[in-house]
C-alpha positions as CSV (number, residue, x, y, z in Angstrom):
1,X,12.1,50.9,-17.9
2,X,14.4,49.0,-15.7
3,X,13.6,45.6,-13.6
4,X,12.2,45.6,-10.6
5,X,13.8,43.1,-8.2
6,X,12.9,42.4,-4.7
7,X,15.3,43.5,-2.2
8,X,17.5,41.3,-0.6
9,X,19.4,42.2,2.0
10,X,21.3,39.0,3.8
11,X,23.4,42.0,6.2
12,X,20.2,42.6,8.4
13,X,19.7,40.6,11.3
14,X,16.6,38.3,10.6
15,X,14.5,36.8,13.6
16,X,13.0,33.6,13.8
17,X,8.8,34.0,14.4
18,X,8.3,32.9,18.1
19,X,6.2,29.8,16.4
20,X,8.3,27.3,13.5
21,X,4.7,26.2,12.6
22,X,4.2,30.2,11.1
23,X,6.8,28.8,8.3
24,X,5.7,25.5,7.5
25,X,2.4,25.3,5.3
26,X,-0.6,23.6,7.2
27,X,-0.6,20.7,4.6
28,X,3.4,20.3,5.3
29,X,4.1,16.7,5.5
30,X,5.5,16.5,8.9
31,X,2.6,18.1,10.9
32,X,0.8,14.4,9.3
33,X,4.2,12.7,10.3
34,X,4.2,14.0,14.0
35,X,0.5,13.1,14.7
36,X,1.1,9.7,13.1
37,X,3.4,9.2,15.3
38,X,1.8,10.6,18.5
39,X,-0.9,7.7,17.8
40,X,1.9,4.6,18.1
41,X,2.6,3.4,21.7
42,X,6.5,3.6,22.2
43,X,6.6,1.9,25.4
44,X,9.3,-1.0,23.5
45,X,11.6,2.4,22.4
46,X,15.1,1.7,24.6
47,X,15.0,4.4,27.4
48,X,17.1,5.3,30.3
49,X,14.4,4.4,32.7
50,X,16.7,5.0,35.9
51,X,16.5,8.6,34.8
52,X,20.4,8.9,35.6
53,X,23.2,10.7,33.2
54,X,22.4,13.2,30.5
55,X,19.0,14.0,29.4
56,X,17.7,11.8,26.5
57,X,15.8,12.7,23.9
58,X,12.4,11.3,23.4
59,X,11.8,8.3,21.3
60,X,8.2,10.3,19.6
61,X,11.2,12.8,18.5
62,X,14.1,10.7,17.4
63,X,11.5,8.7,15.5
64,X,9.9,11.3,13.7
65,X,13.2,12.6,12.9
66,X,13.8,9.6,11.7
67,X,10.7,9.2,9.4
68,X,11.0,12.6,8.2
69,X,14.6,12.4,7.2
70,X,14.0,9.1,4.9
71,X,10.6,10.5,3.5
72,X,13.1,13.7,2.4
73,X,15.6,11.2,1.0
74,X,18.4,11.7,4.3
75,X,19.2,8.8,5.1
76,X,23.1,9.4,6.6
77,X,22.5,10.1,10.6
78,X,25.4,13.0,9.6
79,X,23.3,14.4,7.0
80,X,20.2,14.0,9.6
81,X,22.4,16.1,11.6
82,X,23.3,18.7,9.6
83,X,19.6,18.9,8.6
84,X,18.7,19.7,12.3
85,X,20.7,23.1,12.2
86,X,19.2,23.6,8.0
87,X,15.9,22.3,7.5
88,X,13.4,24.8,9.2
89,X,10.8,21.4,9.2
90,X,13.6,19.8,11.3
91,X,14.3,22.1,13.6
92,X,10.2,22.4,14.3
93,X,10.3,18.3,14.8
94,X,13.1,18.3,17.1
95,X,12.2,22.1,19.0
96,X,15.6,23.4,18.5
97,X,17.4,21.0,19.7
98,X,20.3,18.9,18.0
99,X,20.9,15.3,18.5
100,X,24.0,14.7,17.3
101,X,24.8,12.0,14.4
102,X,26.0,9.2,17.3
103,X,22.7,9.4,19.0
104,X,20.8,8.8,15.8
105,X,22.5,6.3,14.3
106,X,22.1,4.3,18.2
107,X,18.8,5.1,18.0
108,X,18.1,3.8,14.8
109,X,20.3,0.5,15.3
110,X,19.4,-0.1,19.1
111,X,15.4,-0.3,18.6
112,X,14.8,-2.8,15.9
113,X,11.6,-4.4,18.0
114,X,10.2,-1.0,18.7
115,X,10.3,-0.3,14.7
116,X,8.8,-3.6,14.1
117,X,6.4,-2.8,16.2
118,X,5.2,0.5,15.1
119,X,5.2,-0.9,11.5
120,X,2.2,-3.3,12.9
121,X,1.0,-0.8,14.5
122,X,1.1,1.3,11.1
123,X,-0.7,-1.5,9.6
124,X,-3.3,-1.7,12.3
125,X,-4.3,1.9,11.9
126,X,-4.4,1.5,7.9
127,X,-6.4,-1.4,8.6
128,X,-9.0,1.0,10.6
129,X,-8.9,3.2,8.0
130,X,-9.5,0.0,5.1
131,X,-6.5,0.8,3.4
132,X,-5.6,-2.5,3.8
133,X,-8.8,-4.5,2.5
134,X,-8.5,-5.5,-0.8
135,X,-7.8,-9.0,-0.5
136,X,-4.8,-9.1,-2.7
137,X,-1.0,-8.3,-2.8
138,X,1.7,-7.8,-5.3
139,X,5.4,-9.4,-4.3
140,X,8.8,-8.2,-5.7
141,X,12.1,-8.0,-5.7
142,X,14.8,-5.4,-6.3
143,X,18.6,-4.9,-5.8
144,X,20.0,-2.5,-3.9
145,X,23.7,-2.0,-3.5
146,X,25.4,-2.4,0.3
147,X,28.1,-0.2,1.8
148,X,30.8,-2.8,0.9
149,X,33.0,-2.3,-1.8
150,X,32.5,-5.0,-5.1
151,X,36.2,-5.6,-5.4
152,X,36.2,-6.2,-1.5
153,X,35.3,-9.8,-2.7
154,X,37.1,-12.9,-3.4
155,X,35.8,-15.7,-5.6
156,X,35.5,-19.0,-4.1
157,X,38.3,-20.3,-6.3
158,X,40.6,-17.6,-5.3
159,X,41.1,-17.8,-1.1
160,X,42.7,-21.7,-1.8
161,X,45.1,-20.3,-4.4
162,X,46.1,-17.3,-2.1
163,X,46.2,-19.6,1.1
164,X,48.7,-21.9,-1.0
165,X,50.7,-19.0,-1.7
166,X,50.5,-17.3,2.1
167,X,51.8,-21.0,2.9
168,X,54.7,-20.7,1.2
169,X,55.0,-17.2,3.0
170,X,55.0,-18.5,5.9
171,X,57.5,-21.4,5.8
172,X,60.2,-18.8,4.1
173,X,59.5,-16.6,7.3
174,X,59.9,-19.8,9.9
175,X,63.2,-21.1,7.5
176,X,64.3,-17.1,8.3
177,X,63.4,-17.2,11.8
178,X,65.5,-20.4,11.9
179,X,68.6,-19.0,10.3
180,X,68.5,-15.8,12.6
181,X,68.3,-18.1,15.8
182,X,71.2,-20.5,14.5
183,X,73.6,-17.1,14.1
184,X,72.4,-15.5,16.7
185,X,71.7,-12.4,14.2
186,X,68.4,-10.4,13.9
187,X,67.3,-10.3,9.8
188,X,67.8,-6.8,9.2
189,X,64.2,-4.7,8.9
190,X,62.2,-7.6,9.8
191,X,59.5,-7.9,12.6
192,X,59.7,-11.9,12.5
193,X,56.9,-12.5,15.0
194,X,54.7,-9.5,13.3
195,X,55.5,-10.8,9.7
196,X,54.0,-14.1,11.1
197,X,51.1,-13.2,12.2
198,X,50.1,-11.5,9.3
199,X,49.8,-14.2,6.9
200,X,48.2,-16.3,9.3
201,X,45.4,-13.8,10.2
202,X,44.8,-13.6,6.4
203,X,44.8,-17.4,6.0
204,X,41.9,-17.6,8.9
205,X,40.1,-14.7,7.2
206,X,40.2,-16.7,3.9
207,X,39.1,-19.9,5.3
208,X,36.7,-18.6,6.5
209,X,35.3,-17.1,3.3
210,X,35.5,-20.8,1.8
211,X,33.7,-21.8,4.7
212,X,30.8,-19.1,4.2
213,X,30.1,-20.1,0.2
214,X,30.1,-23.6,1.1
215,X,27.7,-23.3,3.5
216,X,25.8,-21.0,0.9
217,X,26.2,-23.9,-1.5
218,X,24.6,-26.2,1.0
219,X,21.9,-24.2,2.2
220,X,20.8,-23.5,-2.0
221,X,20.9,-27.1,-2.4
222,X,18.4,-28.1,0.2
223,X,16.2,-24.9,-1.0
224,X,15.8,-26.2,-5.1
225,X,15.2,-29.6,-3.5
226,X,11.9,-29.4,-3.8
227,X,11.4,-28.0,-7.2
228,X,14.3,-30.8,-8.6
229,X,12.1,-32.9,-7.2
230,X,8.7,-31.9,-8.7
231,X,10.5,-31.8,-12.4
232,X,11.6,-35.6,-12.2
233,X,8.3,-36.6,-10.9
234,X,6.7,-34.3,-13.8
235,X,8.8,-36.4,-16.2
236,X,8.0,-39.7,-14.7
237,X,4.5,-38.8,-15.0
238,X,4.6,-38.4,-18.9
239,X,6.5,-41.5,-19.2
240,X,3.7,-43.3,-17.4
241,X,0.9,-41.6,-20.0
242,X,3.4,-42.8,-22.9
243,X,4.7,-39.4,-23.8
244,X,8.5,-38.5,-24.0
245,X,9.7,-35.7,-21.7
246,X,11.1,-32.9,-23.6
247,X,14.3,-31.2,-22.8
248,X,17.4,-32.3,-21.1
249,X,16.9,-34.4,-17.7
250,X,17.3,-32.6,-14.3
251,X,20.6,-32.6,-12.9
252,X,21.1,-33.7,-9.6
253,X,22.3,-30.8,-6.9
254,X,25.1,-30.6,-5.9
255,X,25.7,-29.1,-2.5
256,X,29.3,-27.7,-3.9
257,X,30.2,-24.1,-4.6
258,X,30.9,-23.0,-7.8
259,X,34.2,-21.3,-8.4
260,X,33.1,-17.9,-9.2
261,X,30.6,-17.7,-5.9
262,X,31.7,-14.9,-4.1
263,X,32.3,-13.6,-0.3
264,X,32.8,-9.8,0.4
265,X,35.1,-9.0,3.0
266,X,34.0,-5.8,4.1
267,X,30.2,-7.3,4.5
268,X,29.6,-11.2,4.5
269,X,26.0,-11.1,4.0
270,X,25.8,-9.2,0.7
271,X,26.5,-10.7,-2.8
272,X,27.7,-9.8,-6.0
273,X,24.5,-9.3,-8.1
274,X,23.1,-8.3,-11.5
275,X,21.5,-4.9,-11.1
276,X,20.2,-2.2,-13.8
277,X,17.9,-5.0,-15.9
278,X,21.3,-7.3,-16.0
279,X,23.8,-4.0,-17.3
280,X,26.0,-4.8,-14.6
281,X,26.7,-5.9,-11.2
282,X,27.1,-4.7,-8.1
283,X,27.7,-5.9,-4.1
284,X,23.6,-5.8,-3.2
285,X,21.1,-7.3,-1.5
286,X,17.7,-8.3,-2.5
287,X,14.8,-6.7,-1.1
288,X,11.5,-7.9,-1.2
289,X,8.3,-6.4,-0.8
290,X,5.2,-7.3,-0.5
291,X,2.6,-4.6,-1.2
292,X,-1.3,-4.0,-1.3
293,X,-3.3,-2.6,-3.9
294,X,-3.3,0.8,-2.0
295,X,0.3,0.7,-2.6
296,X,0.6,0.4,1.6
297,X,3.9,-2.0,2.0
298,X,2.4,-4.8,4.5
299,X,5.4,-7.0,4.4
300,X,9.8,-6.7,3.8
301,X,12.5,-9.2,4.0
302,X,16.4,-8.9,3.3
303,X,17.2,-11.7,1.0
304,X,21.1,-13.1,-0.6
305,X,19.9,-14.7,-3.1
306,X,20.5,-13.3,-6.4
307,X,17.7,-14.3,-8.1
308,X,13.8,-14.9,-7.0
309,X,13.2,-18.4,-7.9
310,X,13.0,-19.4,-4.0
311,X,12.0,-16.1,-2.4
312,X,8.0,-16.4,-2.8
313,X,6.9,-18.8,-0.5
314,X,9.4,-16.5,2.7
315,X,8.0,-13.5,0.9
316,X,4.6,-14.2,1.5
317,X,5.2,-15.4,5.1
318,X,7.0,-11.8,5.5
319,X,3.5,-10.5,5.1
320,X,2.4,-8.7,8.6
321,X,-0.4,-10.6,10.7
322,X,-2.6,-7.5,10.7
323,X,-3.6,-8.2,6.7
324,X,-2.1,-11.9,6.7
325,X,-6.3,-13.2,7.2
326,X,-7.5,-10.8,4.3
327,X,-5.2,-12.1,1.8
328,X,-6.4,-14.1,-0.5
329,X,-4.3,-13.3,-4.2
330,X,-0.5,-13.2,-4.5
331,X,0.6,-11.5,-8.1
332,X,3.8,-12.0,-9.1
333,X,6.2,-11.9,-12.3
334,X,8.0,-14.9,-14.2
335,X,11.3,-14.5,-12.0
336,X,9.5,-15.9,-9.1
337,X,7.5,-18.6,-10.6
338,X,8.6,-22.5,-9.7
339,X,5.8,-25.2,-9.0
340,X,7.4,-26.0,-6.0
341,X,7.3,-22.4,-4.9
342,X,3.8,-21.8,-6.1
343,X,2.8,-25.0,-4.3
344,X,4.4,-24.2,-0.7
345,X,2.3,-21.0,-0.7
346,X,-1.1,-22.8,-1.9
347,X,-0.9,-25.1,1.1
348,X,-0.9,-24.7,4.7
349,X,1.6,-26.4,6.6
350,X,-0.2,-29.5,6.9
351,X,-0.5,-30.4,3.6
352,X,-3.8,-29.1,2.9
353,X,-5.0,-26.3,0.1
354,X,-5.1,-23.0,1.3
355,X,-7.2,-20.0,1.0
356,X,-4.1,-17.8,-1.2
357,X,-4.5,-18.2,-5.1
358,X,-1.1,-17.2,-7.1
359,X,-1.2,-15.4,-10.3
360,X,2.3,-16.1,-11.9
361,X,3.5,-14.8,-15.3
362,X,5.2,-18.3,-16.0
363,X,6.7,-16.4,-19.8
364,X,7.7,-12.6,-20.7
365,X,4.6,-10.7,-22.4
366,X,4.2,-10.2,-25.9
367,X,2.6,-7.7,-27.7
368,X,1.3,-10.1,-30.0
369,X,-2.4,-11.6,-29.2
370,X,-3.3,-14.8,-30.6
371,X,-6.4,-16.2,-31.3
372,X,-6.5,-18.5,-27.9
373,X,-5.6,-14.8,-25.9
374,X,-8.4,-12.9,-26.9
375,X,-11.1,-15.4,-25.6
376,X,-13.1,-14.9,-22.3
377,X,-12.9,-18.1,-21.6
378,X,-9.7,-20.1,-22.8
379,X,-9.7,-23.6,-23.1
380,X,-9.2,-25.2,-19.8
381,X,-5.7,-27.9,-19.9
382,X,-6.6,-31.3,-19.3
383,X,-5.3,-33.5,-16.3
384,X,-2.2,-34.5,-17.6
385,X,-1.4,-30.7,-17.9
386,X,2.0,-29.6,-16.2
387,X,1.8,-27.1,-13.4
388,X,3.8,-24.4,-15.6
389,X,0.8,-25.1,-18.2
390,X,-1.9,-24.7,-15.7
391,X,-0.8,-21.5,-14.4
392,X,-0.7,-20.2,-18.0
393,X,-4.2,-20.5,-18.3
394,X,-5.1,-19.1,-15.3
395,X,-3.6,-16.0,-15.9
396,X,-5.4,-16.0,-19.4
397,X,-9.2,-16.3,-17.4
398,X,-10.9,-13.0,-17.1
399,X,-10.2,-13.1,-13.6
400,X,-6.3,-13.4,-14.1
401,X,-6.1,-10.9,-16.5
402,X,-8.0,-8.5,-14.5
403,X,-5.8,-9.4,-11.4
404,X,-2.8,-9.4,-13.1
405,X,-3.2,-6.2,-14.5
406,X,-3.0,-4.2,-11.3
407,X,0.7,-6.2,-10.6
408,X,2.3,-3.2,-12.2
409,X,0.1,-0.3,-10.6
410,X,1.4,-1.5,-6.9
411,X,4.8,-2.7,-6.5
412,X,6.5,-1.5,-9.3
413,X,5.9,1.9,-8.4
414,X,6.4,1.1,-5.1
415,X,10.5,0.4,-6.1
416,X,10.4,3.6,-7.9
417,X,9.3,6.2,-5.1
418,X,11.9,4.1,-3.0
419,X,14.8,4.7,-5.4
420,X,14.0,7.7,-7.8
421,X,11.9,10.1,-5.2
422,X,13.2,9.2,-2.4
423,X,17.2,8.5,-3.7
424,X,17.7,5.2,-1.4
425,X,19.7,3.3,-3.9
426,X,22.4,2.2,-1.2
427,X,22.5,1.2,2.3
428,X,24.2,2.8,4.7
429,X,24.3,0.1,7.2
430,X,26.2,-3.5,6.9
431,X,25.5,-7.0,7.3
432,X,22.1,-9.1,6.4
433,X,20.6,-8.0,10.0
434,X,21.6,-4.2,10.0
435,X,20.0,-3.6,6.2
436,X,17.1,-5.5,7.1
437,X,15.9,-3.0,10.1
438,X,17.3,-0.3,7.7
């Protein structure tokens, strides 16, 4: 007997029902997407509120657009725009009509309070809802790559070897200039006042770049301060007691660049980071999130920095007002553990202990459990205990095990529905400001 098939016939004119909603499922994502956002007040959205010029779309559309897009992993305002003519979803969020990819891209770049604002007001309405109430939240960090090009970079050794050599350009041009004035004679195919100014342009651009990284240098100085600081009074401390400090002595910072920090040309703010569990690098940023046990993100920041020794204390500041008072644990891994970090977040700006408790690994897990791991109640380090050791027992309590458990069920997947579900492994916006709203 032969197959069966169902006929299709793409030669027949097909209408579109009077009503999109008749082709979307009632459980479709973007009916929930549409009444979210009918509940947020967009009075901060920028308007034309002279009413003057072209009609403009209205910010409840664009920003479900918007929404809806990223959730579907679009995140190009071209591709958002090609989606509006596609994507039968789209075309019911945006009625048929078709903002073009200059539009949404303005939109999205021109209304960084109003996004900051819904987000709170998100917050607010997952706070209503107790999404939010669990008391504790799990930071991290990940890489994701920039819209700048790695070899778009120059190394801080590099700019004052090619500024020497654009120097030398520059005098053989003058000496040229000279010669041609003196006979009166033009040099032939040789735009003297154009070939000037090109090396010179390129000389600014690359003091500038040696400017940038030094100020990087300086500002990462003043940031491990703190922590150099707690690890010579540590030492001093078990000199006092009569023990000898183990290990080599803290250097002393040095607010000088290294000769392989880098400066991308193409955008400033990004760096040259390891990515991929240290496989390789790539010009990133590194994001940080802060995120409850509901896996509800309550708090983002853009950060330079290629590793997380200094990001917890401004990660945990990052963390929106609405659940800031409910707060009262902080979980994260060994890459953002320093005393002085864990101490700036323990105490409120005055000096005094706060309500947070952090639960730091301080040393990669092993699968191996040793006597002292399987108690309930581990022996508790005595006074002259370092900071490092202390937070080692804490997460082997009953209580930090338990806390520190949940760690992984929060933010980690939290970085993998951003980057495997969704697809946003790159940003499609440059410099520190632009990626951050993005």
């Amino acid at each position: 007997m032969a197959a069966r098939f169902v006929n299709v016939d793409r030669q027949t004119s097909m209408f579109l029902p009077c009503d999109l909603r008749d082709w979307l499922p009632v459980d479709h994502i973007v009916h929930f997407i549409l009444d979210a956002v009918e509940q947020l007040p967009l009075s901060l959205f920028h308007v034309n509120a002279r009413g003057t010029g072209s009609a403009q779309y209205p910010p409840t559309m664009m920003l479900s657009l918007l929404i809806y897009s990223y959730a579907t992993g679009r995140f190009g305002s071209r591709i958002i725009e090609a989606a509006t003519h596609s994507d039968v979803a789209v075309r019911y969020i945006c009625a048929n009509r078709h903002p073009d990819h200059d539009s949404i891209c303005t939109f999205r770049t021109a209304n960084e309070p109003a996004f900051v604002a819904a987000f709170r007001d998100v917050l607010q309405l997952a706070h209503q809802m107790r999404l939010t109430q669990e008391g504790s939240v799990s930071v991290d960090g990940s890489k994701i790559a920039t819209a700048a090009n790695k070899h778009a970079a120059v190394s801080y050794q590099r700019p004052g070897e090619m500024i020497a050599q654009l120097e030398l350009e520059v005098q053989e041009l003058i000496t040229l200039a000279k010669q041609a004035a003196a006979q009166e004679t033009k040099p032939p195919d040789l735009d003297l006042p154009a070939e000037l100014q090109r090396p010179e342009s390129r000389v600014a651009a690359l003091q500038r770049a040696r400017q940038v990284i030094e100020h990087r240098a300086r500002e990462l100085a003043v940031a491990e301060q703190p922590e150099y600081e707690a690890k010579v009074a540590a030492r001093e401390a078990q000199r006092a007691a009569g023990k000898k400090p183990r290990g080599k002595e803290p250097e002393p910072l040095r607010p000088v660049p290294a000769p392989q920090d880098q400066y991308n040309f193409t955008d400033p703010g990004s760096r040259i980071m390891k990515a991929g569990n240290g496989r390789h690098f790539e010009q990133a940023y590194n994001v940080q999130a802060a995120v409850a046990q509901a896996m509800l993100i309550v708090g983002t920041r853009v950060s330079d920095a290629p590793n997380d020794k200094q990001a917890l204390p401004a990660s945990v500041a990052a963390i929106s007002p609405v659940v800031e008072p409910e707060v009262q644990n902080i979980w994260v891994d060994s890459r953002f553990y320093s005393a002085a970090a864990v101490a700036a977040v323990e105490q409120n700006p005055a000096g005094t202990p706060s309500a947070l408790m952090t639960y730091a690994a301080v040393a990669k897990g092993s699968q191996h459990k040793t006597i002292a791991d399987l108690l309930p109640h581990p022996e508790p380090p005595g006074p002259e205990a370092s900071p490092k050791e202390q937070m080692a027992h804490r997460l082997k309590t009953v209580v930090g095990k338990t806390l520190y458990r949940l760690r992984q069920q929060t933010v980690e997947p939290g970085f993998g529905i951003i980057k495997e579900v969704l697809g946003f492994r790159r940003f499609m916006l440059r410099g520190r400001a632009e990626v951050a709203l993005e």
